[in-house]
C-alpha positions as CSV (number, residue, x, y, z in Angstrom):
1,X,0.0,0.0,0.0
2,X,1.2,3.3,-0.6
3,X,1.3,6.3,1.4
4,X,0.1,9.8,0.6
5,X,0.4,13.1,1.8
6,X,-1.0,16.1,0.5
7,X,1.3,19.1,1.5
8,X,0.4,22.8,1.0
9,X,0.7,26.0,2.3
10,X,-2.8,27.2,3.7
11,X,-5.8,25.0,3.7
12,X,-5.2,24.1,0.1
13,X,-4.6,20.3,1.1
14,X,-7.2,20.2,2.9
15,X,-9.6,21.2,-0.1
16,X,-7.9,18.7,-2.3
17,X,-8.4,15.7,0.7
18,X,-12.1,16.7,0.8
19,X,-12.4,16.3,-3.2
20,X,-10.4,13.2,-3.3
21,X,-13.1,11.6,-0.5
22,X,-15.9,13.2,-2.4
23,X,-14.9,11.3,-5.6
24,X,-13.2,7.9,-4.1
25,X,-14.3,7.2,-1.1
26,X,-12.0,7.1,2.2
27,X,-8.9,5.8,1.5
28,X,-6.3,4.2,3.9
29,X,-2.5,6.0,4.6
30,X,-4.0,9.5,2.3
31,X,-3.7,12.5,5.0
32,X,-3.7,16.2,4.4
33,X,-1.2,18.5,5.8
34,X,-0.8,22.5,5.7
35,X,1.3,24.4,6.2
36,X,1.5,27.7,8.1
37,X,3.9,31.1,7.6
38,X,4.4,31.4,11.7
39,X,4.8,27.7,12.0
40,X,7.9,25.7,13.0
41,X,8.4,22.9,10.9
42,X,9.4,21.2,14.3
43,X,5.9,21.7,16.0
44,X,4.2,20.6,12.4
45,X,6.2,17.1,12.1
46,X,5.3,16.6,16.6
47,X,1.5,16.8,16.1
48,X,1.0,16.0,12.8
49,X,-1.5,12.5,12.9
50,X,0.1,11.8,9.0
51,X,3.4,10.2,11.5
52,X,1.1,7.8,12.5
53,X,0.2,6.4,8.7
54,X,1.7,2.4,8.1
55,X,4.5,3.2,6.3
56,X,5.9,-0.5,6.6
57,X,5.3,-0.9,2.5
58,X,6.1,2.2,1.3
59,X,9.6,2.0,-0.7
């Protein structure tokens, strides 16, 4: 299985995740993640729930 995340600045991620589950349905290890200006990339990667995705078969 692969993993996916969808990266932006802004809630533009967000959007596109909502689209993708409109058109195909919930789909395992596919998680959104925005980006902030004020943000530390530190504080993104310690709460982000994307960490938690099975990346055991990714290559």
């Amino acid at each position: 299985m692969v993993g996916i995340i969808l990266a932006s600045h802004g809630k533009f991620a967000n959007g596109i995740f909502q689209s993708e589950t409109m058109i195909f349905g919930e789909q395992a290890n596919v998680k959104p993640c925005t980006l902030k200006q004020v943000q530390p990339l530190k504080e993104l990667f310690q709460k982000e729930q994307f960490l938690e995705m099975d990346i055991s078969n990714m290559a």
